[in-house]
MIZA-910909 format. One record per residue: residue number from 1; z, y, x of N, C-alpha, C in turn; chain. Coordinates in nm, 2 decimals, padded with zeros to 4 digits, always signed. Atoms other than C-alpha are relative to their C-alpha. Example, Ala and Ser with C-alpha at 12.3 -4.5 7.8 and 13.67 -1.06 7.14 Angstrom:
BEGIN
+-----+--------+--------+--------+--------+--------+--------+--------+--------+--------+----+
!   i !   n.c3 !   n.c2 !   n.c1 !  ca.c3 !  ca.c2 !  ca.c1 !   c.c3 !   c.c2 !   c.c1 ! ch !
+-----+--------+--------+--------+--------+--------+--------+--------+--------+--------+----+
!   1 ! +00.00 ! -00.12 ! +00.09 ! +00.78 ! -00.45 ! +01.23 ! +00.00 ! +00.12 ! +00.09 !  A !
!   2 ! +00.00 ! -00.11 ! -00.09 ! +00.71 ! -00.11 ! +01.37 ! +00.08 ! +00.11 ! -00.08 !  A !
+-----+--------+--------+--------+--------+--------+--------+--------+--------+--------+----+
This chain:
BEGIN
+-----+--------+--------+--------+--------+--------+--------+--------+--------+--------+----+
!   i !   n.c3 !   n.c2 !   n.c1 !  ca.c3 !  ca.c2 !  ca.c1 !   c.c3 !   c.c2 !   c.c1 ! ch !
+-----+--------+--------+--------+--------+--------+--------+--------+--------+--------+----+
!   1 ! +00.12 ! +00.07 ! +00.00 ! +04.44 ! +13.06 ! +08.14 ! -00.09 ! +00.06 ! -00.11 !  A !
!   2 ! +00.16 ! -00.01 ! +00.15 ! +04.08 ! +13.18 ! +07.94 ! -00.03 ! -00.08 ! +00.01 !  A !
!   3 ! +00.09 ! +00.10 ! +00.02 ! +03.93 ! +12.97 ! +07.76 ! -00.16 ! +00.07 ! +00.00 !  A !
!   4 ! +00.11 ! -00.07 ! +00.01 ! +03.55 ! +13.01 ! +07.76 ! -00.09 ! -00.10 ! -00.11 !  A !
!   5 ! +00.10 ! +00.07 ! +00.02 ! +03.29 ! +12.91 ! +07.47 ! -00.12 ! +00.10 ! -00.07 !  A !
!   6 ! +00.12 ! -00.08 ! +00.07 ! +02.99 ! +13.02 ! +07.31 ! +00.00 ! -00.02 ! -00.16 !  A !
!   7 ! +00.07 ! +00.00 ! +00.10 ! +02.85 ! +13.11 ! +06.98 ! -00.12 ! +00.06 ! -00.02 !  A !
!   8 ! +00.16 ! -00.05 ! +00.02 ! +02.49 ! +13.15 ! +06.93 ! -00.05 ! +00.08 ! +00.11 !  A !
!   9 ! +00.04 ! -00.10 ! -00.13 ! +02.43 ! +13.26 ! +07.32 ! +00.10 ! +00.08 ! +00.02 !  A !
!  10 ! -00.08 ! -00.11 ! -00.04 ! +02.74 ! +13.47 ! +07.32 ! +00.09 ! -00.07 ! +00.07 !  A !
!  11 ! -00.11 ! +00.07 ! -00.04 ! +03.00 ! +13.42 ! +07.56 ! +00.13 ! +00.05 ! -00.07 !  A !
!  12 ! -00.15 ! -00.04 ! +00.05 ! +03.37 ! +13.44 ! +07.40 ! +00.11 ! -00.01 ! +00.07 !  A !
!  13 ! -00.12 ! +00.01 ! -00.10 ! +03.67 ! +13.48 ! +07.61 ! +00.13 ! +00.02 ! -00.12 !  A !
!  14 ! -00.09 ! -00.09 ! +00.07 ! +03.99 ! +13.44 ! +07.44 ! +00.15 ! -00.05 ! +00.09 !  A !
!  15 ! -00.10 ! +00.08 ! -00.09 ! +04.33 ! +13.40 ! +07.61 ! +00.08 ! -00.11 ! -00.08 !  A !
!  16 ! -00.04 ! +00.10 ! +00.08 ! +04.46 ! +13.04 ! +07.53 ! +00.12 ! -00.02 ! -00.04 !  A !
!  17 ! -00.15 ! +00.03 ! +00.03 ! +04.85 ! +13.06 ! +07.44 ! +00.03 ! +00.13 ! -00.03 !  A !
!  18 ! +00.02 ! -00.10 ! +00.06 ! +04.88 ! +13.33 ! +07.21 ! +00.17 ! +00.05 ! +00.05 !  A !
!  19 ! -00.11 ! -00.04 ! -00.08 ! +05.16 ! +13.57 ! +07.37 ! +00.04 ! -00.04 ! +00.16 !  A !
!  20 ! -00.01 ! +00.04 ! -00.12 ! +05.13 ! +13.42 ! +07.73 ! -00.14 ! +00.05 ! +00.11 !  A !
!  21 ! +00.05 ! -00.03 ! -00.09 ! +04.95 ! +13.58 ! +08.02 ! -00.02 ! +00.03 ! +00.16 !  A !
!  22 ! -00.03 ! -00.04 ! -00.09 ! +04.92 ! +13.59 ! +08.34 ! -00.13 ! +00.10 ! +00.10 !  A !
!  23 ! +00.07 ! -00.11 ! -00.07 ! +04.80 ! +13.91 ! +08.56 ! -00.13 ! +00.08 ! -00.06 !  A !
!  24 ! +00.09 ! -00.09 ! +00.12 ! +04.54 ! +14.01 ! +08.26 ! +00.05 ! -00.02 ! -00.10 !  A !
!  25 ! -00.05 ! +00.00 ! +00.13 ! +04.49 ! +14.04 ! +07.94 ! -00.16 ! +00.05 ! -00.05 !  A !
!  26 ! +00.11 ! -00.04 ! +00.03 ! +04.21 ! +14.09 ! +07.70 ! +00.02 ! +00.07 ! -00.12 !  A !
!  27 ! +00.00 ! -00.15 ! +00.11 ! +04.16 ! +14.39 ! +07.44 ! -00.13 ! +00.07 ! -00.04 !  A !
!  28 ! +00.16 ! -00.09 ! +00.08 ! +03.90 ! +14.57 ! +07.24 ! -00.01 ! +00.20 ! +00.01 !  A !
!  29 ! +00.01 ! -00.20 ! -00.06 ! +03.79 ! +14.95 ! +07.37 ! +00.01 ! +00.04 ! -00.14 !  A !
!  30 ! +00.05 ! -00.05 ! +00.08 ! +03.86 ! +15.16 ! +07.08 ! -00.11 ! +00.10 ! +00.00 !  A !
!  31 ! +00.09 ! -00.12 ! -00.01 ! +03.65 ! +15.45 ! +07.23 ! -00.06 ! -00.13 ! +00.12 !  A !
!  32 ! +00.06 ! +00.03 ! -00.11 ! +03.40 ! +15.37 ! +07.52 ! +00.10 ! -00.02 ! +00.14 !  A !
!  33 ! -00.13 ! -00.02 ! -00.10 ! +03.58 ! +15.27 ! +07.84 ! -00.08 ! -00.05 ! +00.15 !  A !
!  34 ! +00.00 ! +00.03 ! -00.11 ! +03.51 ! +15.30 ! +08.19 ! +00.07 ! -00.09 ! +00.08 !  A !
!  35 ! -00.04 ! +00.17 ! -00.12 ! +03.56 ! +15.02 ! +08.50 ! +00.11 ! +00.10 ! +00.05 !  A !
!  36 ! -00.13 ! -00.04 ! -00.13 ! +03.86 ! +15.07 ! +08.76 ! +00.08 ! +00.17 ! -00.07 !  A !
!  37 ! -00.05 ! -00.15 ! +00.09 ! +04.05 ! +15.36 ! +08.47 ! +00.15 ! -00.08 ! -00.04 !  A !
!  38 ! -00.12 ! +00.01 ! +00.09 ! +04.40 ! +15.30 ! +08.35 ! +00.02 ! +00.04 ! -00.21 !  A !
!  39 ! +00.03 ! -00.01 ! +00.17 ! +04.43 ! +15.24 ! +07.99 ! +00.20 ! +00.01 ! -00.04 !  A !
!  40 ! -00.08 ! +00.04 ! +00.07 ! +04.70 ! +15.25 ! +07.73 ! -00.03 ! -00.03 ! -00.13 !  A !
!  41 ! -00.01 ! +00.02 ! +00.11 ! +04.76 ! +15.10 ! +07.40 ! -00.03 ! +00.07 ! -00.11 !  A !
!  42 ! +00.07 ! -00.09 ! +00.09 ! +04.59 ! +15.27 ! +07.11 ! +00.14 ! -00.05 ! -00.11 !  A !
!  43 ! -00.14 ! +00.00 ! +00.05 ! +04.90 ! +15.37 ! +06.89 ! -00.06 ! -00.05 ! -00.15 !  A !
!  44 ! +00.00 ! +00.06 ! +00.08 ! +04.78 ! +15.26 ! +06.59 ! -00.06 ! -00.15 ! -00.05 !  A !
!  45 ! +00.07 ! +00.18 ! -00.01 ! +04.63 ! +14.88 ! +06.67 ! +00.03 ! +00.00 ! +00.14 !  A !
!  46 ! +00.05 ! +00.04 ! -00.14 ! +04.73 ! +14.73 ! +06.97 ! -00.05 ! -00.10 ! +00.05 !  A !
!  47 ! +00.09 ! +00.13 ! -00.02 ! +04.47 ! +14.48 ! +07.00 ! -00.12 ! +00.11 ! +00.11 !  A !
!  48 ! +00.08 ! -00.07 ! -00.07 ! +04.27 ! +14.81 ! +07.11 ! +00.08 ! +00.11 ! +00.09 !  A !
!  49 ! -00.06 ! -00.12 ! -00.07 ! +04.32 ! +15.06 ! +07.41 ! -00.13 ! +00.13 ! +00.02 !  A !
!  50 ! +00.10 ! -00.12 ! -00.02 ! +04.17 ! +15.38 ! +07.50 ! +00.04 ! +00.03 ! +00.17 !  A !
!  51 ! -00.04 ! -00.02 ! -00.15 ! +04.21 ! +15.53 ! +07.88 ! +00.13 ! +00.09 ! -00.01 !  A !
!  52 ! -00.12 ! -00.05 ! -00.08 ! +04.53 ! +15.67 ! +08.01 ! -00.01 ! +00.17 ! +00.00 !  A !
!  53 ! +00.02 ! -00.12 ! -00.03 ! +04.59 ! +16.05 ! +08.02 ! +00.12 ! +00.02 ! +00.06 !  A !
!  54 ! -00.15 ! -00.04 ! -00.08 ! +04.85 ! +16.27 ! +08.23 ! +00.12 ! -00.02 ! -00.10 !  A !
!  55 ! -00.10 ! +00.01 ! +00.06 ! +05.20 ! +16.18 ! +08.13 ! +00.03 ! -00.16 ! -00.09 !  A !
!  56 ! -00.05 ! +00.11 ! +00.08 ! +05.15 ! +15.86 ! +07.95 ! +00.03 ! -00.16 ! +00.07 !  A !
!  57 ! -00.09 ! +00.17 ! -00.10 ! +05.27 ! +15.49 ! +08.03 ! -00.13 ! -00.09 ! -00.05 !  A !
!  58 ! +00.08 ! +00.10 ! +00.02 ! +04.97 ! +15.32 ! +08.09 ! +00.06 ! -00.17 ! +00.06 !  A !
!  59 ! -00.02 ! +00.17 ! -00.01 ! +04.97 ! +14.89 ! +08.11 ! -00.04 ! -00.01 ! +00.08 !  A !
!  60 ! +00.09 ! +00.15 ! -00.09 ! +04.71 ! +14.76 ! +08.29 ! -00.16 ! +00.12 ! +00.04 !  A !
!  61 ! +00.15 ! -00.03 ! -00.04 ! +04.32 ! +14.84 ! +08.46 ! -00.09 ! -00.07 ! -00.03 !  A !
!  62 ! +00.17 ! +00.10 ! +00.01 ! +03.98 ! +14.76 ! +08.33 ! -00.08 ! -00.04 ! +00.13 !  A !
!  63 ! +00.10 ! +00.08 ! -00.09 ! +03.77 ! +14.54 ! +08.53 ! -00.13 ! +00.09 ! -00.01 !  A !
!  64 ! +00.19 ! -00.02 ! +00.01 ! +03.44 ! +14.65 ! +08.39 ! +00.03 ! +00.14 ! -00.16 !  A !
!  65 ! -00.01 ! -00.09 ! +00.14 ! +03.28 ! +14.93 ! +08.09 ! +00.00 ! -00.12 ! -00.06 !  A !
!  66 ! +00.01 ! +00.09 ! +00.11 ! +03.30 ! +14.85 ! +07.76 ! -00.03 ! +00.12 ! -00.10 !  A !
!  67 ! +00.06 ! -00.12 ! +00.11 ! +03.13 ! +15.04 ! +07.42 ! +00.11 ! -00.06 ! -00.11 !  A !
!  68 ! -00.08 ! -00.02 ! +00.15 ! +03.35 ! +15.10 ! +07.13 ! -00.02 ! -00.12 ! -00.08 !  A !
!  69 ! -00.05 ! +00.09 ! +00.10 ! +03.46 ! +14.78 ! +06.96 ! -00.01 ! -00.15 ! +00.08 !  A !
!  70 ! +00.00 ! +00.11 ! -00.12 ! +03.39 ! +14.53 ! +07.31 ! +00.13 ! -00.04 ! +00.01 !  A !
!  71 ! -00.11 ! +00.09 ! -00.09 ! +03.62 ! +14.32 ! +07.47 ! +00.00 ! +00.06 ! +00.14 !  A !
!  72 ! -00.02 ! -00.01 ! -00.12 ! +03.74 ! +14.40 ! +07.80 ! +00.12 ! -00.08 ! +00.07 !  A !
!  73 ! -00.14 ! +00.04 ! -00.04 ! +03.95 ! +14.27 ! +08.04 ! +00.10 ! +00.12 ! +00.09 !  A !
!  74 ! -00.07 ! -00.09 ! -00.07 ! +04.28 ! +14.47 ! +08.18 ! +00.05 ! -00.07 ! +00.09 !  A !
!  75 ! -00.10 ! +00.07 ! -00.11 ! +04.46 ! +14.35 ! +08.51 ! +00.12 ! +00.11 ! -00.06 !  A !
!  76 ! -00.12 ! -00.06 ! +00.02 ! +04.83 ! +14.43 ! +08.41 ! +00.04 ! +00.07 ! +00.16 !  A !
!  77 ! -00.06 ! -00.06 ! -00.04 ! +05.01 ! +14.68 ! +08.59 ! +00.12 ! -00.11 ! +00.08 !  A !
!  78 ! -00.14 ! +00.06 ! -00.05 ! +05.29 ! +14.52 ! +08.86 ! -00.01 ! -00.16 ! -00.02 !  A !
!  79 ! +00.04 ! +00.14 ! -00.08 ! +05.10 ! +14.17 ! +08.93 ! +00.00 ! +00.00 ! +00.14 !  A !
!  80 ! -00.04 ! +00.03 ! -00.13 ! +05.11 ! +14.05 ! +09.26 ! -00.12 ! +00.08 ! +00.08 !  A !
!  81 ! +00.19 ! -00.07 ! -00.05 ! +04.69 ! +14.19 ! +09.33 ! +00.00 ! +00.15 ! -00.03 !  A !
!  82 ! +00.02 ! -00.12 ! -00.02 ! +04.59 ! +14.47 ! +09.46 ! -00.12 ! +00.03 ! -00.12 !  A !
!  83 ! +00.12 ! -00.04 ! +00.11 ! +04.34 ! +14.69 ! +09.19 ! -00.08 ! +00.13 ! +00.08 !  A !
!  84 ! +00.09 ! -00.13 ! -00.01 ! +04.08 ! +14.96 ! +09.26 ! -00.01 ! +00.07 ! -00.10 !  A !
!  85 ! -00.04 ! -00.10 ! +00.10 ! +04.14 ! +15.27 ! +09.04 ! -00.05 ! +00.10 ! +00.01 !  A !
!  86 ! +00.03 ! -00.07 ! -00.01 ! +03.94 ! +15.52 ! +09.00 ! +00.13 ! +00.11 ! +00.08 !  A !
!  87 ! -00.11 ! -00.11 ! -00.04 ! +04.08 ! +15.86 ! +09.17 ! -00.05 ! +00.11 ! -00.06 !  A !
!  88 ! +00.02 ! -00.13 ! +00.10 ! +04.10 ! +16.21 ! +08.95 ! +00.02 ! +00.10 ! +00.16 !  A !
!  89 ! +00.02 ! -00.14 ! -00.11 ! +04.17 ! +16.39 ! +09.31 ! -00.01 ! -00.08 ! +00.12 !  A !
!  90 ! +00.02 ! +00.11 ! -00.15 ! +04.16 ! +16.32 ! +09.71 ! +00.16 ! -00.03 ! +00.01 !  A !
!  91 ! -00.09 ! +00.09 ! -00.04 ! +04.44 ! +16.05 ! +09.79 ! +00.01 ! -00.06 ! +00.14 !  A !
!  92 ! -00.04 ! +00.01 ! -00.12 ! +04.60 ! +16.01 ! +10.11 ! +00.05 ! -00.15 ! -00.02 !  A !
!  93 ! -00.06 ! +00.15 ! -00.03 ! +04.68 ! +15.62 ! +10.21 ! +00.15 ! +00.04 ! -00.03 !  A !
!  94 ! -00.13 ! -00.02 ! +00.01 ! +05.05 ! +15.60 ! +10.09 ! +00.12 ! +00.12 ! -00.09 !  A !
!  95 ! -00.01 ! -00.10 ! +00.06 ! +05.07 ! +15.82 ! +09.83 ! +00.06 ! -00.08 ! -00.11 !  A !
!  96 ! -00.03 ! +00.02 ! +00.12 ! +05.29 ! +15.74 ! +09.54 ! -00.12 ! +00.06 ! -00.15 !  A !
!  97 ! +00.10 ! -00.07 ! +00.07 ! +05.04 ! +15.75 ! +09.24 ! +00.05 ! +00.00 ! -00.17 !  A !
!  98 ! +00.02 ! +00.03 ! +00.12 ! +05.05 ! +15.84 ! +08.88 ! -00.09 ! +00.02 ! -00.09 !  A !
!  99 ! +00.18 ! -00.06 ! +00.06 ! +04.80 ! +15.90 ! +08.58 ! -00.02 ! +00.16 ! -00.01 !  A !
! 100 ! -00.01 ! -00.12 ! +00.03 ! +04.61 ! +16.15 ! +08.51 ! -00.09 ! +00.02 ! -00.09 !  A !
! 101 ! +00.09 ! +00.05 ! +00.12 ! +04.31 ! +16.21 ! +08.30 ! -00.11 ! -00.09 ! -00.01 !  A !
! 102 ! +00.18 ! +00.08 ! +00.00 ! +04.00 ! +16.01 ! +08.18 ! +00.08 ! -00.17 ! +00.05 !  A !
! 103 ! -00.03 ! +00.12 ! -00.03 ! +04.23 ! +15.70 ! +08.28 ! +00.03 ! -00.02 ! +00.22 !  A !
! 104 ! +00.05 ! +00.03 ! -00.12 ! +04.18 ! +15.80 ! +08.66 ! +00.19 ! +00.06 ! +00.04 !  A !
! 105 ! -00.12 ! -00.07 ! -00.13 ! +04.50 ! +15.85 ! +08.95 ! +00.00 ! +00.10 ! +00.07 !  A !
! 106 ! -00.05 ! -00.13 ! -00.08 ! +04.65 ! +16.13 ! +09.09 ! +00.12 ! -00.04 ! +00.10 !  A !
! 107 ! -00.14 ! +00.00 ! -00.11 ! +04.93 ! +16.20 ! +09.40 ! +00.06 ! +00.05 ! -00.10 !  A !
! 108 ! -00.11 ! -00.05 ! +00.02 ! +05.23 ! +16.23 ! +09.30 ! +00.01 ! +00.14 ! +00.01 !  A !
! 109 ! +00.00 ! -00.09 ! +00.00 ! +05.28 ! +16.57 ! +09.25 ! +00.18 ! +00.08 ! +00.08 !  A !
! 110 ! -00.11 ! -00.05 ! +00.00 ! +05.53 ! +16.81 ! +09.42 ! +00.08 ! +00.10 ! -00.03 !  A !
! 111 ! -00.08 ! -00.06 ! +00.11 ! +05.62 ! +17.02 ! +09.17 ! +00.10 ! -00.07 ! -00.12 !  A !
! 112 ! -00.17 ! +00.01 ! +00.11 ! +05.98 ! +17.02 ! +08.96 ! -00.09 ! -00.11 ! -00.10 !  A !
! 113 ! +00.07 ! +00.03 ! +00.13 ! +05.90 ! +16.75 ! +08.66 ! +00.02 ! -00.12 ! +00.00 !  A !
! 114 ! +00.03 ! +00.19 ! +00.06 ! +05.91 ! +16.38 ! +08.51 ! -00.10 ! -00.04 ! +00.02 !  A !
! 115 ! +00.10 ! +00.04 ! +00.01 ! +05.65 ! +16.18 ! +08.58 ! +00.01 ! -00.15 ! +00.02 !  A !
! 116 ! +00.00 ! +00.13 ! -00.02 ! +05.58 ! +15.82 ! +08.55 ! -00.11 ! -00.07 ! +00.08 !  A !
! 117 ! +00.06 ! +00.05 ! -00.17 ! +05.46 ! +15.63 ! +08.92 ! -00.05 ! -00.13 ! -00.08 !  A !
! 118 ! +00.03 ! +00.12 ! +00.02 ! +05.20 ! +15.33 ! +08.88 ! -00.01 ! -00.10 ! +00.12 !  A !
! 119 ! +00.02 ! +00.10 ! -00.11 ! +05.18 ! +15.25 ! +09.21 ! +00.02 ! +00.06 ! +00.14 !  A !
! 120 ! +00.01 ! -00.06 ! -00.11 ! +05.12 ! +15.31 ! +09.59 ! -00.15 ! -00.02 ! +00.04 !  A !
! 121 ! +00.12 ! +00.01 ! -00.07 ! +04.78 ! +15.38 ! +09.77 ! +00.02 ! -00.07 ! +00.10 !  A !
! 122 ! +00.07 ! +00.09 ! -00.09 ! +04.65 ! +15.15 ! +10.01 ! -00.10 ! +00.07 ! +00.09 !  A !
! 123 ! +00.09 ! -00.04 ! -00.07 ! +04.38 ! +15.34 ! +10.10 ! +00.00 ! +00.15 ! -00.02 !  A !
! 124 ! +00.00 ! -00.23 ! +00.02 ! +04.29 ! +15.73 ! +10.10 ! -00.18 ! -00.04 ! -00.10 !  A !
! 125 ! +00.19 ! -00.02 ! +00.09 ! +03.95 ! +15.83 ! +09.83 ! +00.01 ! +00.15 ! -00.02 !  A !
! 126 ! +00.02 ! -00.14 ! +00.07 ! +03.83 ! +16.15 ! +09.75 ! +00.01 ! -00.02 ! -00.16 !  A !
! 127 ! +00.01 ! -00.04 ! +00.13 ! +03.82 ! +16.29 ! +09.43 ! -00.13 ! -00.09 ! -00.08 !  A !
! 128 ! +00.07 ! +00.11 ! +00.03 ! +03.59 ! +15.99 ! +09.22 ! -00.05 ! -00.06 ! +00.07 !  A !
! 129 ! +00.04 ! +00.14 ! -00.10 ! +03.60 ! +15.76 ! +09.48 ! +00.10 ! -00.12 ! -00.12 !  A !
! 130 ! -00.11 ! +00.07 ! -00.02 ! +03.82 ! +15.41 ! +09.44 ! +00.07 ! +00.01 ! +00.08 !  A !
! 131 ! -00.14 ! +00.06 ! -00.08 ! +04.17 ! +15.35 ! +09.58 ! +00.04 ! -00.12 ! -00.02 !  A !
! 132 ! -00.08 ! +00.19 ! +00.03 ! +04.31 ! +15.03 ! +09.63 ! +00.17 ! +00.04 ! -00.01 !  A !
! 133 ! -00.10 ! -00.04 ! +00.07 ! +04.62 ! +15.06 ! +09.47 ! +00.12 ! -00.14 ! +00.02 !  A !
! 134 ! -00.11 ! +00.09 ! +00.01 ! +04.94 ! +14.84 ! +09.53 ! +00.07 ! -00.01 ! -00.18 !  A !
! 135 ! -00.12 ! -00.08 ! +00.19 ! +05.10 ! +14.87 ! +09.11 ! +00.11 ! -00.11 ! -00.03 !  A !
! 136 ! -00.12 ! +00.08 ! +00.07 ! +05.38 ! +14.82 ! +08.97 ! +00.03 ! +00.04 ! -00.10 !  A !
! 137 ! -00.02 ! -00.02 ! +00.21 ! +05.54 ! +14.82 ! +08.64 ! +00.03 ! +00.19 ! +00.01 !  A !
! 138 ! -00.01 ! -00.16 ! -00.05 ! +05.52 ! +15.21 ! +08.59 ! +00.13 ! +00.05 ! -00.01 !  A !
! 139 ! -00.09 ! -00.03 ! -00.01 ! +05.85 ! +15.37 ! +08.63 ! +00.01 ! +00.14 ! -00.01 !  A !
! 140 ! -00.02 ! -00.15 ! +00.00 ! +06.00 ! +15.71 ! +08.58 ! +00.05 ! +00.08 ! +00.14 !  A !
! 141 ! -00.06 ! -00.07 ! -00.17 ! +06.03 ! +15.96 ! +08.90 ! +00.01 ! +00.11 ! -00.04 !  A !
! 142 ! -00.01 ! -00.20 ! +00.03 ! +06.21 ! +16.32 ! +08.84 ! -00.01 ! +00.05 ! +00.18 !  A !
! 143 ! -00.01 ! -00.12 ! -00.10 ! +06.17 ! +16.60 ! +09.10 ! +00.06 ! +00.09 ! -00.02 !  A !
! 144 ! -00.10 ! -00.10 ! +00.08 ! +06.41 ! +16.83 ! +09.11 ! -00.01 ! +00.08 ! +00.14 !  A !
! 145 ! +00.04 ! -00.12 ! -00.11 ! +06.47 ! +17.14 ! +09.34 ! -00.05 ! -00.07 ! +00.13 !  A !
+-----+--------+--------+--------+--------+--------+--------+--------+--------+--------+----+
């Protein structure tokens, strides 16, 4: 549950049961942050995230931008709702997806290598389109010969 109130015309969102959330979460951009991007945890505060790059274990997806030191909200990773995520290349409906840069999704790749899966496509996008994304908690997938 957010709560919602104001101070001086501002709206405040904060989540009401400090450690309890369900299917978001709210966090402060440390850099600028684009809508429908995969984020992760900024390693030295994690009150703040930055976006997602290849290889890393992102959480959750922003809703909306946000400028360096905002609020945003993330939908967690592996809730029951589908997300739209940006796409870094063209995605085929059914494509196991993981990150890649700028916070955006890539196919699964099929070259040799570790990679950690956020989800499955839903739909097909080109290269900066949206995909609607099934996610789940991210997991590790090797490829091997």
């Amino acid at each position: 549950m957010i709560s919602n109130f104001f101070i001086m015309d501002t709206l405040i969102l904060s989540n009401s049961a400090l450690g309890t959330h369900e299917d978001c979460i709210t966090k402060y951009a440390k850099t600028a942050i684009s809508p429908r991007r995969l984020v992760v945890l900024d390693t030295t505060d994690p009150d703040q995230i930055i976006h997602a790059t290849a290889n890393s274990l992102p959480f959750g997806v922003t809703d909306d931008e946000a400028a360096a030191g905002e609020i945003v909200n993330v939908d967690l990773l592996g809730c029951s709702n589908t997300i739209k995520i940006a796409a870094g290349a063209a995605i085929e409906a059914g494509a196991l997806l993981i990150a890649g840069a700028d916070g955006k999704v890539l196919p699964l790749p099929t070259d040799e290598g570790n990679y950690i899966c956020i989800g499955l496509a839903l739909s097909g996008a080109s290269s900066g389109g949206d995909v609607e994304v099934l996610t789940s908690l991210p997991y590790p997938y090797e490829i091997t010969e």
